[in-house]
N, C-alpha and C positions, 0 to 999 in steps of 0.2 A: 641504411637498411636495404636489402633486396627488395625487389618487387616481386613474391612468386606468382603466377596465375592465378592460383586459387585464392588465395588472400584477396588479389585486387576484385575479383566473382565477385567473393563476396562482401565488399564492400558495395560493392555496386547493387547489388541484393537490394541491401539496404537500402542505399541513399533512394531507391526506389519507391518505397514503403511511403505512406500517409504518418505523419505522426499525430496519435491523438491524446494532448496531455490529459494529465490526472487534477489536473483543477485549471478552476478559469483564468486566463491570463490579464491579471487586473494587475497594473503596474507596469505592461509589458508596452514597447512601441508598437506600430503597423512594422517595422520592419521586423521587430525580434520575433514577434508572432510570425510572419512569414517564415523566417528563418529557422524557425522551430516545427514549424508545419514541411518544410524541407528537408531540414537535416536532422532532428531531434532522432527519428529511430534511427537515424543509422548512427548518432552519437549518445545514444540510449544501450547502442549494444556494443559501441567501445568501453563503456562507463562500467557496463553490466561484464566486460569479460566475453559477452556471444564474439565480437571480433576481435582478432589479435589484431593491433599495428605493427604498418608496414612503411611507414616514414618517420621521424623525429620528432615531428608536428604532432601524431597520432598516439606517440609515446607518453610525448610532454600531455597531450591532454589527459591522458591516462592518470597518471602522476598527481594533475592538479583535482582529478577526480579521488583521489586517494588521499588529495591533502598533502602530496611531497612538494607539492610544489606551488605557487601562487597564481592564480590566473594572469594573465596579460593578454592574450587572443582577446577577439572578438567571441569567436566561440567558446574558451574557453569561459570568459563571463559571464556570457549569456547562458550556457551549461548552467555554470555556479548558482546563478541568478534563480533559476528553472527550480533547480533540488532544493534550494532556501526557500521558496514557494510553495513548493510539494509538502520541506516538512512544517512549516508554519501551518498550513490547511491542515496536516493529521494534529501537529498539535491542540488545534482549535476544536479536531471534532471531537477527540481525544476528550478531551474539557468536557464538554457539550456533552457526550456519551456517561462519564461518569457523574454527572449531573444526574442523570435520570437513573443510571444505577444506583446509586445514593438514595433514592425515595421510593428504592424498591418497589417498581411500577412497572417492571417488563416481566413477560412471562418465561419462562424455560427454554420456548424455541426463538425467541428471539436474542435470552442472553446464549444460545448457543450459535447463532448469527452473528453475533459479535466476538467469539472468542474462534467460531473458524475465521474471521477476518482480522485477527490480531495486527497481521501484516502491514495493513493497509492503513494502522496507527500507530501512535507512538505510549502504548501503556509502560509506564514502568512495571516492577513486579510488583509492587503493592499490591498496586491496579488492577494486573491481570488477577490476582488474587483473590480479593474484594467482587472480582466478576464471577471468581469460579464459585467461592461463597457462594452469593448471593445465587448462583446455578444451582450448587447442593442445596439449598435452602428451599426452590421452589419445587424440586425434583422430591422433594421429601412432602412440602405440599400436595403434589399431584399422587403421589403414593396416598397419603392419608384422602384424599377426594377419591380414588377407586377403591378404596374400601370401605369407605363411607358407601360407595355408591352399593359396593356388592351386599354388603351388610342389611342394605336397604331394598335389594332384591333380594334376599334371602328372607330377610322381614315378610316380604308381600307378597311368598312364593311365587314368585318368576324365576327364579335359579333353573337351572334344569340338573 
């Protein structure tokens, strides 16, 4: 592949950048954790599509990012390594989250905190379903609590 200028910029952009993972690095070495403190955003944004590759190397990771192809790099395992981490942790909170959905114990602005951050977990649809429920549910709540309440000021003339 050519090298054009721009391409190699912004590569270098990158490899610039601090990488700060989405979970702790537990199972990780003193080297891989360097190495991801190094190069993670600049092979966060080959991963993500923000950079085209512009050598063979950059392609194949691409590739085994996609699943065409197997890791054998260094990089490329440690990548693989990385995103099996990431989604193990959403799975886990995932769990953890619809736990307490389940005992119907959050309020409205917090299941709606959770369903702007769908992203950052892995709900199936059930799941996300069950969250939007349990949203109409308490939303119908908070309807019936302000007119309980007005009712109650219209009771003790304070209405105006």
């Amino acid at each position: 592949m050519d090298k054009p200028l721009h391409l190699v910029l912004a590569h270098r952009r990158e490899l610039k950048k601090v990488f700060h993972a989405d979970v702790k690095l537990i199972g990780f070495s003193r080297k891989e954790k360097e190495q991801l403190e190094k190069y993670g955003a600049w092979m966060q944004a080959l991963a993500s599509g923000l950079l085209q590759p512009y050598t063979q190397e950059q392609q194949r990771f691409i590739d085994v990012t996609k699943e065409i192809e197997v890791p054998i790099s260094a990089f490329e395992t440690l990548w693989v390594k990385y995103v099996h981490s990431v989604n193990m942790h959403k799975q886990s909170e995932t769990k953890k989250i619809m736990g307490v959905v389940s005992k119907g114990i959050l309020s409205y602005e917090q299941l709606q905190a959770i369903v702007d951050n769908f992203s950052k977990f892995s709900f199936s649809d059930d799941e996300k379903k069950k969250i939007q429920d349990q949203m109409k549910y308490e939303r119908e709540l908070l309807q019936l609590d302000n007119t309980k309440v007005r009712v109650l000021s219209i009771y003790r003339g304070s209405v105006e």
